[in-house]
C-alpha positions in Angstrom: 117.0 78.7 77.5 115.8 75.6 75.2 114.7 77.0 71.4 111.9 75.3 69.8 112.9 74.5 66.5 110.6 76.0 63.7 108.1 73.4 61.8 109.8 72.5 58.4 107.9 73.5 55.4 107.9 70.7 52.6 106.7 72.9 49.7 109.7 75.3 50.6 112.2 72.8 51.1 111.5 70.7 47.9 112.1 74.2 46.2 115.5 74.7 47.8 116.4 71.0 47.1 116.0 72.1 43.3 117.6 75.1 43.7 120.2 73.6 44.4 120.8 71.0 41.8 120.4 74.4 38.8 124.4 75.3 38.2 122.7 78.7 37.5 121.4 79.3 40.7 124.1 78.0 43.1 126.7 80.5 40.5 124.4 83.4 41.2 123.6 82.6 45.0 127.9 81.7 45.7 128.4 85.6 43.6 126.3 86.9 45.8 127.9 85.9 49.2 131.3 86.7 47.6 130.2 90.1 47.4 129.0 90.7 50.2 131.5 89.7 51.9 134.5 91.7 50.2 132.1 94.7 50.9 131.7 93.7 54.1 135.6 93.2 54.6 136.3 96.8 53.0 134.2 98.5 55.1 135.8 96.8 58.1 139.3 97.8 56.5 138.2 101.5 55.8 136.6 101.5 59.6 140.3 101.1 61.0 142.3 103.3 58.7 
């Protein structure tokens, strides 16, 4: 099966690129995955026990 990639908005990615460059943003954004996955790995823990 071949995937067409979707067209690339410039608005949204000159956004990110910002986003990116603001210590705020990328501290928030890296919490963020860090919690979800610990509560992701705890549920998986509590699943087996």
């Amino acid at each position: 099966m071949i995937r067409i990639a979707k067209q690339s908005d410039p608005k949204r990615l000159n956004e990110l690129k910002q986003k990116i460059d603001d210590e705020k943003y990328l501290d928030v954004a890296i919490r963020q995955i860090a919690a979800t996955l610990t509560h992701e790995i705890v549920n998986i823990n509590e699943e087996k026990t």
